[in-house]
Structures are given as structure tokens and as C-alpha cells.
C-alpha positions, 0 to 999 in steps of 0.5 A: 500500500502506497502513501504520500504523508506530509509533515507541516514545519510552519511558524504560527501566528501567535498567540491567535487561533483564527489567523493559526487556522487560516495559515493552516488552510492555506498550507493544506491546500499547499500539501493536498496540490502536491498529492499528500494524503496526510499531512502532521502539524507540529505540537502546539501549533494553535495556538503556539507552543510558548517557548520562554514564557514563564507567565510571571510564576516563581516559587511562591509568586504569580504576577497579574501580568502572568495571569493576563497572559494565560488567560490570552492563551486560553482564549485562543486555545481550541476546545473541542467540540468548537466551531474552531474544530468544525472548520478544521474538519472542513478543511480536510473535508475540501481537501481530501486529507487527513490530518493530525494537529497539535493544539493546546486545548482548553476545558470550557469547566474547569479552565484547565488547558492541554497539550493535545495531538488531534485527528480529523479525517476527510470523510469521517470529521473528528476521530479523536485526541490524545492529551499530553499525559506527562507535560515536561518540567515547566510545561505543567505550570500551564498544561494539565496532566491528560486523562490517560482515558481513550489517550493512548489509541492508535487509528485506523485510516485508509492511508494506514493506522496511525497513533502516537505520542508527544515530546518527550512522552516518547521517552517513557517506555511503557507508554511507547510500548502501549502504542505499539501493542496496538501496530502503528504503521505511522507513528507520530511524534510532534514535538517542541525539542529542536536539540540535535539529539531529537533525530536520534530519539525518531530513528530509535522509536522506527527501530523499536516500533517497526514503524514509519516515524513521522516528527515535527517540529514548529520553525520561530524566531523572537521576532514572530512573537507579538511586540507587546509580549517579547520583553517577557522573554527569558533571554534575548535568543533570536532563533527559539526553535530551529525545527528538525522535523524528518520522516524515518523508515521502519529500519531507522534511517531518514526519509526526508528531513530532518529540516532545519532553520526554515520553514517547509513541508516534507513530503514522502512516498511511503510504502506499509508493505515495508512495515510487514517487511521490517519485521522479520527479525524483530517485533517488539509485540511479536516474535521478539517479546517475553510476555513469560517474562515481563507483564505490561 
């Protein structure tokens, strides 16, 4: 079975939805032109992923200047069921992709706000989500922890079963091998790390998982931050993430990518017969598990 994936590295408009999800169409519309029949958006990418925030929070202080920030950032984050969500569903649905798009989604009860990786098909509309379940270190102070509930699944799609998991949750191993359990052919890793290192974290999940790994990442600058809130900042870095979104195969070695510095849309052809293929000497579900051994 023969796939044309797609995998978005694009800056959003901070911290504004409406203009986020009109750049987003247009990059759509942009993949669906070159034949992609998905198409992965970075973590985060509405409305943003707040690298250097700290929202006015120290140890036993918040400042009202932090307070009006998070509330900025809720208001433009994405609840789902939304209007919001309705037009991206329409988006797929005029373009006849799929897609998966990070959000920060906020809960209209309780104000809480997540970090959520969201599927939407061109036939079907909204699959499904899968909440961030371990923020990392300072992230907790705005993302709440996910439910865990209906989190961890993998999708069944025309274009292959897809699921996966967010940053640095991808170095929990029990959670990678929950995905796993369930045979991804795409596995997805949008993320916010734009070390170096990143690549080598996608090249080992493809070896382990026997899987298409598909990472992205956001490209920003200071300078793409609105003026009113760039004296916040926790430094004066010019560029605040590089990217380094790739496409790896299920034998660990890189597709497309990884990009760096630019903004850009890599597209590959992919071949799910190759899945099948990789696992002749090792799966890590099958033939080369011990469950006499070890109990997940």
C-alpha cells in the first residue's frame, strides 16, 4: 500500500487561533496540490507552543501580568467540540486529507488547558485526541496532566493506522510500548525539542516500533512573537526553535528531513508493505517479546 504523508514545519501566528487556522488552510491546500494524503502539524501549533514564557510564576509568586497572559492563551486555545474544530474538519473535508494537529486545548469547566495531538479525517470529521499525559518540567505550570482515558489509541485510516505520542512522552517506555501493542504503521511524534539529539530519539522509536516515524517540529524566531509580549522573554535568543522535523523508515534511517532553520513541508512516498517487511527479525509485540517474562 502506497502513501504520500506530509509533515507541516510552519511558524504560527501567535498567540491567535483564527489567523493559526487560516495559515493552516492555506498550507493544506499547499500539501493536498502536491498529492499528500496526510499531512502532521507540529505540537502546539494553535495556538503556539510558548517557548520562554514563564507567565510571571516563581516559587511562591504569580504576577497579574502572568495571569493576563494565560488567560490570552486560553482564549485562543481550541476546545473541542468548537466551531474552531468544525472548520478544521472542513478543511480536510475540501481537501481530501487527513490530518493530525497539535493544539493546546482548553476545558470550557474547569479552565484547565492541554497539550493535545488531534485527528480529523476527510470523510469521517473528528476521530479523536490524545492529551499530553506527562507535560515536561515547566510545561505543567500551564498544561494539565491528560486523562490517560481513550489517550493512548492508535487509528485506523485508509492511508494506514496511525497513533502516537508527544515530546518527550516518547521517552517513557511503557507508554511507547502501549502504542505499539496496538501496530502503528505511522507513528507520530510532534514535538517542541529542536536539540540535535531529537533525530536520534525518531530513528530509535522506527527501530523499536517497526514503524514509519513521522516528527515535527514548529520553525520561530523572537521576532514572530507579538511586540507587546517579547520583553517577557527569558533571554534575548533570536532563533527559539530551529525545527528538525524528518520522516524515518521502519529500519531507522531518514526519509526526508530532518529540516532545519526554515520553514517547509516534507513530503514522502511511503510504502506499509515495508512495515510487514521490517519485521522479520524483530517485533517488539511479536516474535521478539517475553510476555513469560515481563507483564505490561
Amino acid at each position: 500500500m502506497q502513501v504520500k504523508v506530509g509533515v507541516v514545519q510552519a511558524t504560527p501566528v501567535f498567540f491567535d487561533s483564527t489567523k493559526t487556522i487560516d495559515k493552516l488552510e492555506t498550507l493544506v491546500a499547499d500539501g493536498a496540490k502536491k498529492g499528500c494524503q496526510f499531512l502532521l502539524f507540529p505540537e502546539s501549533f494553535i495556538p503556539g507552543y510558548p517557548r520562554k514564557f514563564t507567565f510571571g510564576a516563581t516559587i511562591g509568586l504569580r504576577t497579574d501580568a502572568g495571569r493576563e497572559l494565560y488567560k490570552t492563551y486560553w482564549q485562543n486555545s481550541v476546545q473541542v467540540p468548537s466551531p474552531e474544530v468544525s472548520r478544521l474538519e472542513q478543511i480536510a473535508r475540501d481537501n481530501g486529507v487527513y490530518l493530525a494537529i497539535g493544539i493546546t486545548e482548553r476545558d470550557s469547566l474547569n479552565g484547565s488547558l492541554y497539550c493535545t495531538l488531534m485527528y480529523i479525517s476527510p470523510t469521517d470529521g473528528y476521530l479523536g485526541k490524545h492529551q499530553k499525559i506527562k507535560p515536561t518540567g515547566v510545561e505543567r505550570l500551564v498544561w494539565a496532566e491528560g486523562t490517560g482515558k481513550d489517550s493512548l489509541q492508535t487509528f485506523d485510516t485508509t492511508v494506514g493506522r496511525m497513533g502516537g505520542l508527544i515530546c518527550w512522552e516518547n521517552y517513557m517506555p511503557l507508554a511507547r510500548m502501549r502504542i505499539y501493542q496496538q501496530a502503528p504503521q505511522l507513528y507520530l511524534a510532534p514535538t517542541a525539542d529542536a536539540r540535535q539529539t531529537w533525530p536520534a530519539t525518531l530513528q530509535h522509536i522506527a527501530c523499536e516500533g517497526r514503524c514509519f516515524v513521522l516528527g515535527c517540529n514548529q520553525y520561530f524566531t523572537r521576532d514572530d512573537y507579538p511586540e507587546e509580549y517579547q520583553s517577557m522573554l527569558t533571554d534575548d535568543e533570536l532563533v527559539l526553535s530551529k525545527g528538525g522535523s524528518a520522516i524515518v523508515s521502519p529500519q531507522g534511517e531518514f526519509i526526508a528531513g530532518p529540516l532545519w532553520n526554515e520553514e517547509g513541508i516534507l513530503i514522502a512516498d511511503l510504502d506499509l508493505d515495508e512495515v510487514l517487511k521490517s519485521k522479520l527479525d524483530f517485533d517488539v509485540i511479536g516474535h521478539y517479546s517475553r510476555p513469560d517474562l515481563f507483564t505490561f
